[in-house]
Residue frames as qw, qx, qy, qz and C-alpha x, y, z in Angstrom:
[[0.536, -0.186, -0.814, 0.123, 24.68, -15.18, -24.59],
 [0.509, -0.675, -0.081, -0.529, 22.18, -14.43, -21.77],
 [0.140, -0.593, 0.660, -0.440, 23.56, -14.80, -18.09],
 [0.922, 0.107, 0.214, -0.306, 21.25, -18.08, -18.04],
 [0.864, 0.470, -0.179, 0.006, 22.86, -19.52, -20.87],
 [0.243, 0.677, -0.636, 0.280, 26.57, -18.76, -19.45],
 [0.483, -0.463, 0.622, -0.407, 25.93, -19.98, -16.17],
 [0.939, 0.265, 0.148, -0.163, 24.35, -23.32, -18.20],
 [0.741, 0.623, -0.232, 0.093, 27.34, -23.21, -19.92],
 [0.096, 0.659, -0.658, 0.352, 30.22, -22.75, -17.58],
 [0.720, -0.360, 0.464, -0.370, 28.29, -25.45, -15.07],
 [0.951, 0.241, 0.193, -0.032, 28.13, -28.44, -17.82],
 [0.713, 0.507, -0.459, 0.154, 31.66, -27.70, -18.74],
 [0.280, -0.517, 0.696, -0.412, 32.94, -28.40, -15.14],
 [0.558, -0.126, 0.786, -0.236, 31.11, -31.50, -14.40],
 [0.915, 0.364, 0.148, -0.095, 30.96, -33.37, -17.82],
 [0.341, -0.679, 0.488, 0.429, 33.57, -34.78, -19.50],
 [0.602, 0.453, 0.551, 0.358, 32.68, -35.89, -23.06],
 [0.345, -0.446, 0.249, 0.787, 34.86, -33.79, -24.55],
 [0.349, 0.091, 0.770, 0.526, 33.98, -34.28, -28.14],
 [0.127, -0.386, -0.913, -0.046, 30.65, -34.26, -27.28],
 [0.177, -0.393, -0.554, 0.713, 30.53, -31.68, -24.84],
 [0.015, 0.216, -0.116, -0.969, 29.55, -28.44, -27.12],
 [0.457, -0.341, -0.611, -0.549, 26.17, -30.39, -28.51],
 [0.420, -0.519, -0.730, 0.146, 25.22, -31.30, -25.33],
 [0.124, -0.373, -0.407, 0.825, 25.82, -27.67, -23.70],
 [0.213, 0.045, -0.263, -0.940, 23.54, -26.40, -26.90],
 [0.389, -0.310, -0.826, -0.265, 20.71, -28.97, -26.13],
 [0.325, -0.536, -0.577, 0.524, 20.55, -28.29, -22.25],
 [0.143, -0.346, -0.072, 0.925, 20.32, -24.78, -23.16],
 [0.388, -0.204, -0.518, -0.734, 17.37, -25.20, -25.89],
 [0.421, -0.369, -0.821, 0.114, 15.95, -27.16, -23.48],
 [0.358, -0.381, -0.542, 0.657, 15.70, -24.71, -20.67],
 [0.111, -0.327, -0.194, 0.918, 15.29, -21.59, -22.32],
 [0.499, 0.168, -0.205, -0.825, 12.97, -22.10, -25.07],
 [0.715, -0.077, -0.487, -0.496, 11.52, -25.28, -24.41],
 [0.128, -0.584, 0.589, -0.544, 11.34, -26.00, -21.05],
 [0.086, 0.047, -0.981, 0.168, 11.32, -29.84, -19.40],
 [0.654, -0.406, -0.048, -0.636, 7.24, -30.49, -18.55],
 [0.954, -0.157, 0.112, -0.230, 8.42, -34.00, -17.26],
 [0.698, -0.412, 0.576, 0.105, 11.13, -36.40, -16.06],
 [0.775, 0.482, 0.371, 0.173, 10.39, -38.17, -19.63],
 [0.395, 0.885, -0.202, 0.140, 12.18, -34.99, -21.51],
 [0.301, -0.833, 0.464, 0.011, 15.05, -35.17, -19.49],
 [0.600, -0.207, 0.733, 0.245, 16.11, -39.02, -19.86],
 [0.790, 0.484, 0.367, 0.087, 15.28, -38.50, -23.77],
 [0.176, 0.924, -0.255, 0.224, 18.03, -35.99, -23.97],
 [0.432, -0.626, 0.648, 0.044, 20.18, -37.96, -21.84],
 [0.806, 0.122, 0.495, 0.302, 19.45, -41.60, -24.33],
 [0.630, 0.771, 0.083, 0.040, 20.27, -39.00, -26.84],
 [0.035, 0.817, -0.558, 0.141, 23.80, -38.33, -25.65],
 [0.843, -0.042, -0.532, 0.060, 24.17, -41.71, -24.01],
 [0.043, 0.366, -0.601, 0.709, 24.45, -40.18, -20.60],
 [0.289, -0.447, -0.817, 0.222, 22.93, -41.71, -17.56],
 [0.041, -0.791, -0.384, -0.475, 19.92, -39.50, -16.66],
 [0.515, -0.716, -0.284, 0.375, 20.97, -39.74, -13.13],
 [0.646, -0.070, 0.123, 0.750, 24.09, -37.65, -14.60],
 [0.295, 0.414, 0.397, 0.764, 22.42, -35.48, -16.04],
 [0.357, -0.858, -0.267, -0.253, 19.74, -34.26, -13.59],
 [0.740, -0.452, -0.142, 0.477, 22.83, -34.11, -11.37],
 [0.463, -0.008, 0.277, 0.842, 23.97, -31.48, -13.83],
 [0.014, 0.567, 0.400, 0.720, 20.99, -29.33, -13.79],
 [0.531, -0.745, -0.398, -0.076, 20.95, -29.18, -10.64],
 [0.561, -0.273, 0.010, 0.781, 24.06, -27.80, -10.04],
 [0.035, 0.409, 0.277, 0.869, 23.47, -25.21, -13.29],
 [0.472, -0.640, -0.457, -0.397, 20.57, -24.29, -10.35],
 [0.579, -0.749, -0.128, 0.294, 22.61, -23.73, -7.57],
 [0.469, -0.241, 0.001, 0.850, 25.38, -22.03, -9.09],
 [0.039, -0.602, -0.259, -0.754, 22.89, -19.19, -10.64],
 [0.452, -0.777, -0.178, -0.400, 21.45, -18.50, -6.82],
 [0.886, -0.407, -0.022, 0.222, 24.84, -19.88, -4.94],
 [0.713, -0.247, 0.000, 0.656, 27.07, -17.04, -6.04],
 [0.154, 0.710, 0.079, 0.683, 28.13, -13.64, -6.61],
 [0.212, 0.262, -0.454, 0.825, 29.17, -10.66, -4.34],
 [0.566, -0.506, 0.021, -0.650, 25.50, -10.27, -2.85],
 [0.827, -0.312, -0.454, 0.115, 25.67, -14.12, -0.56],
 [0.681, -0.254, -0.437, 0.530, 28.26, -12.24, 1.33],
 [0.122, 0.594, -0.034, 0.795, 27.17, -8.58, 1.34],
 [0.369, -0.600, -0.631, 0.324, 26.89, -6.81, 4.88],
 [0.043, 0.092, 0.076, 0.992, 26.92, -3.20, 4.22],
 [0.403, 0.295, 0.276, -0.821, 23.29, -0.72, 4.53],
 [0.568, 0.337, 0.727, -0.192, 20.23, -1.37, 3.01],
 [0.389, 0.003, 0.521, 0.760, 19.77, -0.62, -0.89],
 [0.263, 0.268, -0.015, -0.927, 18.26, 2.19, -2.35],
 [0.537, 0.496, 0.642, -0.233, 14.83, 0.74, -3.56],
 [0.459, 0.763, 0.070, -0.449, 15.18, 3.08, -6.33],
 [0.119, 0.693, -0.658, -0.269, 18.31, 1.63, -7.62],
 [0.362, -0.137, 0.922, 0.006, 17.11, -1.74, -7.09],
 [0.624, 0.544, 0.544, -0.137, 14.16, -1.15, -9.69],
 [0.258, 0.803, -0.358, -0.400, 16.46, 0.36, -11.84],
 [0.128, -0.454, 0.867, 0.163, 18.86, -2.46, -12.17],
 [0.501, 0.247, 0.788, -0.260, 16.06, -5.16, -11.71],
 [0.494, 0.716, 0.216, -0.443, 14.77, -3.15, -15.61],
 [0.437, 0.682, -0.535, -0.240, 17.97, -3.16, -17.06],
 [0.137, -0.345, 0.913, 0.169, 19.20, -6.80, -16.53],
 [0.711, 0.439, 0.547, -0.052, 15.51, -8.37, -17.55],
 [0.399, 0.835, -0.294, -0.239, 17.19, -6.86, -20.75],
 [0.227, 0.439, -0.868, -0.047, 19.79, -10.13, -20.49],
 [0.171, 0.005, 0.845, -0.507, 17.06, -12.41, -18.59],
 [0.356, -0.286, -0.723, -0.518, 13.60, -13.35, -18.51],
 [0.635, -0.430, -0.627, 0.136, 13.37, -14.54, -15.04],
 [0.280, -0.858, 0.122, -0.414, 12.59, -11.42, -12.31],
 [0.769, -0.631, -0.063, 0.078, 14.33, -13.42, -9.66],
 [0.784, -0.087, 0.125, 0.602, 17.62, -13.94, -11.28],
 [0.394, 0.666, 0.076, 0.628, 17.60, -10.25, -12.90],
 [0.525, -0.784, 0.079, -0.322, 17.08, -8.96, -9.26],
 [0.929, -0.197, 0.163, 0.265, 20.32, -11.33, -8.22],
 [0.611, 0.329, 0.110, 0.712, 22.53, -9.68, -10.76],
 [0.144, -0.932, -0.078, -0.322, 20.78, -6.08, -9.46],
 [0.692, -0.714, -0.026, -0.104, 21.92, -7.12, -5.98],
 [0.859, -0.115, 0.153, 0.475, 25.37, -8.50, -6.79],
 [0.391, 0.728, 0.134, 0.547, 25.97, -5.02, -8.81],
 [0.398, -0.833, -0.164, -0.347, 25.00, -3.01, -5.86],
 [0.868, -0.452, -0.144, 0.143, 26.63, -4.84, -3.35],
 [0.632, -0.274, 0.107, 0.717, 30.06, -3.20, -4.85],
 [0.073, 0.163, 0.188, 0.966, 28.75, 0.03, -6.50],
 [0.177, 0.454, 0.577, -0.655, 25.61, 1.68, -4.40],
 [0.362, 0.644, 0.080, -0.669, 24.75, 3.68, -7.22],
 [0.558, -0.050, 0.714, 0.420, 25.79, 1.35, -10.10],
 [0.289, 0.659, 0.688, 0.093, 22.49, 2.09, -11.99],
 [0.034, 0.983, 0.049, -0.175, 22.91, 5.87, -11.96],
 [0.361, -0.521, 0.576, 0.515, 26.84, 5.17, -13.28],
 [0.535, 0.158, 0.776, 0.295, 25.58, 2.98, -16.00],
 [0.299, 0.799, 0.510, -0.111, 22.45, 5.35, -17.04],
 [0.001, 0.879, -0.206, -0.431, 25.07, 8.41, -17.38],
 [0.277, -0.426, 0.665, 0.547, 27.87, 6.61, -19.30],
 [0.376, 0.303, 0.845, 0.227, 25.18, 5.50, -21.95],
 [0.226, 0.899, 0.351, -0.132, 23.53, 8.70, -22.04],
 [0.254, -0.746, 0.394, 0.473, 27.54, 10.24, -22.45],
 [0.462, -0.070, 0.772, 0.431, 27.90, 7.57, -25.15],
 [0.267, 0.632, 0.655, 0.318, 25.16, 7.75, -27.32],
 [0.225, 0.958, 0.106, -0.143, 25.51, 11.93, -27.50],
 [0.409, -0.732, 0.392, 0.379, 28.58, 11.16, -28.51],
 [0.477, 0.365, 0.770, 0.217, 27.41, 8.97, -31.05],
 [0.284, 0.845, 0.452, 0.042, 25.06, 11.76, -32.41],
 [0.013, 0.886, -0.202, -0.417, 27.76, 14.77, -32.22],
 [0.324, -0.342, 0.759, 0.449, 30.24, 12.02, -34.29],
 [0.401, 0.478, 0.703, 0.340, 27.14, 11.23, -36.81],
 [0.062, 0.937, 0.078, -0.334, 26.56, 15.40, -36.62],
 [0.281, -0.701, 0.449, 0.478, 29.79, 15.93, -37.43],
 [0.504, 0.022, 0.737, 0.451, 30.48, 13.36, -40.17],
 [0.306, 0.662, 0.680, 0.068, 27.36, 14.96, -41.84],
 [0.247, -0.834, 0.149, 0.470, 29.27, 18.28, -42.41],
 [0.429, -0.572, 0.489, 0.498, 32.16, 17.56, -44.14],
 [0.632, 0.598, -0.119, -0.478, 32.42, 17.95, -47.33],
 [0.887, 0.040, 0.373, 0.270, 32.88, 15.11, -49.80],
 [0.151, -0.687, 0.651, 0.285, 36.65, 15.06, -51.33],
 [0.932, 0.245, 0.210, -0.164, 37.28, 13.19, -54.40],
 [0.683, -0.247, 0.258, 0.637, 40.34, 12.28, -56.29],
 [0.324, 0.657, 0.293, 0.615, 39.53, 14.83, -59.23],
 [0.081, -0.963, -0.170, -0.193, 39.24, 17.64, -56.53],
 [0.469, 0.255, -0.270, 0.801, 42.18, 20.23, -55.76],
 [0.316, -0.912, -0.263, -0.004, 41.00, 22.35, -53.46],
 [0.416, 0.688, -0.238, 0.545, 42.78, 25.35, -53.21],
 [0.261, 0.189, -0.667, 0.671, 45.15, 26.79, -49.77],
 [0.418, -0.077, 0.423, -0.800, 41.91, 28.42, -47.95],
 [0.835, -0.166, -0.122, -0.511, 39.36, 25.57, -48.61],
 [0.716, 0.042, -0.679, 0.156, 41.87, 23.19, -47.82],
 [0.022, 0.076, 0.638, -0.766, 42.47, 24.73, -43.88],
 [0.684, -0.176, 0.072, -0.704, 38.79, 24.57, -43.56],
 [0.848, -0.199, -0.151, -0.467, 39.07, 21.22, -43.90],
 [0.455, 0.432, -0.601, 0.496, 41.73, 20.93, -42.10],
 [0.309, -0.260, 0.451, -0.796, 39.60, 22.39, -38.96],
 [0.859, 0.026, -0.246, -0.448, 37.13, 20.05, -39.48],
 [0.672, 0.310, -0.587, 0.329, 40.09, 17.36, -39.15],
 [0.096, -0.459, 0.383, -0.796, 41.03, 19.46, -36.08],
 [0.630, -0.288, 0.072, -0.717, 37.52, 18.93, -34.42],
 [0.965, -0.035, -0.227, -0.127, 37.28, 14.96, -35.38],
 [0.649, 0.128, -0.619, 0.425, 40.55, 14.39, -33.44],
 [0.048, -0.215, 0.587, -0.779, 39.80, 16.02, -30.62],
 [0.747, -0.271, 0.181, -0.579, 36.45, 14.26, -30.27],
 [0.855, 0.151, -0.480, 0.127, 38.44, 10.82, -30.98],
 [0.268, 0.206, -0.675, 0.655, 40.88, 11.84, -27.84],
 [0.336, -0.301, 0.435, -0.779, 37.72, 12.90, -25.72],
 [0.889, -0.153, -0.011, -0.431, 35.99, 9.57, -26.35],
 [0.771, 0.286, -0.507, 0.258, 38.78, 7.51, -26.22],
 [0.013, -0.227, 0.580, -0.783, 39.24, 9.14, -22.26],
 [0.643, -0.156, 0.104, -0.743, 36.02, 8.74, -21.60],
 [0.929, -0.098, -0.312, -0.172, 35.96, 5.19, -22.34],
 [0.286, 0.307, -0.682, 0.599, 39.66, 5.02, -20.31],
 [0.249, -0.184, 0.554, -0.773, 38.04, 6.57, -16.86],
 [0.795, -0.014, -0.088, -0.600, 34.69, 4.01, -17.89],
 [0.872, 0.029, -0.474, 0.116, 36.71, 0.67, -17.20],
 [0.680, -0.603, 0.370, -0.192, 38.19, -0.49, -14.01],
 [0.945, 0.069, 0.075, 0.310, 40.57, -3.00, -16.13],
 [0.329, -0.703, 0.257, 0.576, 44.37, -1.31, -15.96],
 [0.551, -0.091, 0.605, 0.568, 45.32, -2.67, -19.19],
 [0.117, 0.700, 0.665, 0.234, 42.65, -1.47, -21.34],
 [0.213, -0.951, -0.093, 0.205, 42.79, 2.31, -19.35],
 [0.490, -0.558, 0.437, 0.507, 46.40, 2.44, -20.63],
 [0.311, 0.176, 0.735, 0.576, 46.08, 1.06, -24.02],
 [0.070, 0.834, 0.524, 0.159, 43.07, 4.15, -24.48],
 [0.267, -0.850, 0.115, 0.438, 45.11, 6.92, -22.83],
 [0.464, -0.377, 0.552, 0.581, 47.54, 6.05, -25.06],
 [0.282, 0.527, 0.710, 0.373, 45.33, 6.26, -28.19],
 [0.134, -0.961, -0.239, 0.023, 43.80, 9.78, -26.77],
 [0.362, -0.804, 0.133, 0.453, 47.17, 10.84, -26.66],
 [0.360, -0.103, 0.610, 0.699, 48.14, 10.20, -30.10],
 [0.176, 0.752, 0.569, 0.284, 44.95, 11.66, -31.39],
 [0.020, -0.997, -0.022, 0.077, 46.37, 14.88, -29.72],
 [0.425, -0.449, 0.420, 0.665, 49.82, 14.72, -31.02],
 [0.387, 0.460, 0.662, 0.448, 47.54, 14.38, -34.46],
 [0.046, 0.945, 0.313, 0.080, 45.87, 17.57, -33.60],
 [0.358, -0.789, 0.037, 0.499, 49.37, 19.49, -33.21],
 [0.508, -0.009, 0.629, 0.589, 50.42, 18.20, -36.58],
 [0.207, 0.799, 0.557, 0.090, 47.11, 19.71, -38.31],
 [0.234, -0.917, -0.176, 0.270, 47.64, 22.81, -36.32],
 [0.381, -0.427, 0.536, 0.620, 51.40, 23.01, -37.91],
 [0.402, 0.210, 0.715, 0.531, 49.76, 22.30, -41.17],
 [0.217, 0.825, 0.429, 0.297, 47.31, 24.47, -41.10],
 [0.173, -0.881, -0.081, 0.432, 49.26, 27.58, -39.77],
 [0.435, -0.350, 0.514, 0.651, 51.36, 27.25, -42.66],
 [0.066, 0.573, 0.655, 0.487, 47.80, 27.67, -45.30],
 [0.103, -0.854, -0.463, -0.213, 47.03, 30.16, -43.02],
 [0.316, 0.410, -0.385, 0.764, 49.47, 33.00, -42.32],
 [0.404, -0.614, 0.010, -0.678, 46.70, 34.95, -40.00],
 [0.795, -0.346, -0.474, -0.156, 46.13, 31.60, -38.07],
 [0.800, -0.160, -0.426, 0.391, 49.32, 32.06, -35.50],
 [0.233, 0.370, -0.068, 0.897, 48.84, 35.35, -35.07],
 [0.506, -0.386, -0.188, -0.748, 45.22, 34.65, -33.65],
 [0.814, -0.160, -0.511, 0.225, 46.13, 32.28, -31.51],
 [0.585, -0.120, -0.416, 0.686, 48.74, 33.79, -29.88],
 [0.393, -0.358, -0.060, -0.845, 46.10, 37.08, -29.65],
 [0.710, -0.450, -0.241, -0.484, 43.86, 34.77, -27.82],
 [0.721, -0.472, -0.460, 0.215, 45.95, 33.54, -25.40],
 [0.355, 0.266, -0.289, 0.848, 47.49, 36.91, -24.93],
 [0.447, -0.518, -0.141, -0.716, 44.05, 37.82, -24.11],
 [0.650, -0.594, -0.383, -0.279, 43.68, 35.51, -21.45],
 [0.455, -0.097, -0.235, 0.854, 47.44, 36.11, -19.54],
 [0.038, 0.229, -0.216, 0.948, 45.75, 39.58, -19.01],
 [0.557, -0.610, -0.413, -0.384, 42.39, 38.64, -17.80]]
């Protein structure tokens, strides 16, 4: 649903009350508007005899759904500096991406801004963080070798793909942080930490499993951090 359509929606369920009714009428007003827009008075009251609502009622409702798209958010009350022009054609690029209408995508820009300066440059990274994260997790998958039930694989091919294992939990804990520190909701940052932290209690279990297929393996370890204690 496009920020149009919500606002269309959240207005007509405040100030109607034909319950029953309500969910056809909020999907009419909303064909109406966005992909066939009113040319004339005449549309409107044929959409109201179709509901049996007085028209007055109705224009009374679209006119609200018109002031509450330009009659709120954080920007009506912003007094802080002036915004970075560059950030405001940034934003103004990505929200016609939920919009049509330059005025209202510039509105959402402004309302962004108003509580993150740099929003646009926050957004642009975590998407560019996501999507190579995407590609190292579709890299990665593309690797592994396929395991059927008929194969046995013996002690040393199994720790290989054991490491493998290894790898895919520790990129499951680093995106699963990443998306933690990427929300501002508490619950949600908790309930991910907590996920990232069982993906690394997974990776100690491995590590136990595989040091037991591999004698050499805990010997090289504890070589490599002996190595750095002496750096």
């Amino acid at each position: 649903m496009s920020y149009n359509q919500f606002k269309i929606s959240r207005v007509i369920e405040k100030h109607t009350r034909l319950s029953s009714e309500s969910k056809d009428i909020k999907k009419e007003v909303i064909k109406l508007f966005t992909k066939n827009p009113p040319k004339s008075d005449k549309d409107i009251h044929n959409l109201a005899n179709k509901f049996n609502i007085d028209p007055d009622k109705l224009e009374e409702v679209i006119y609200s759904i018109v002031a509450s798209i330009f009659n709120s958010g954080k920007y009506i009350n912003y007094k802080g500096p002036k915004f970075d022009e560059d950030q405001v054609k940034k934003g103004i690029k990505v929200e016609l991406e939920h919009t049509s209408d330059p005025d209202i995508a510039e509105r959402i820009t402004r309302d962004h801004l108003s509580e993150i300066p740099n929003y646009y440059d926050l957004l642009e990274d975590m998407e560019s963080k996501a999507l190579a994260n995407k590609k190292e997790a579709m890299d990665f998958s593309s690797v592994q070798p396929v395991i059927t039930p008929k194969d046995k694989l013996n002690d040393r091919e199994l720790a290989r793909s054991i490491r493998l294992a290894i790898a895919a939990e520790h990129d499951a804990a680093h995106l699963y942080e990443l998306m933690a520190d990427a929300t501002n909701n508490t619950k949600a940052t908790k309930v991910l930490q907590s996920i990232a932290n069982e993906e690394k209690v997974h990776v100690g279990e491995l590590q136990g499993l595989l040091d037991t297929l591999d004698k050499d393996n805990e010997r090289l370890l504890e070589e490599g951090k002996k190595e750095i204690s002496e750096i």
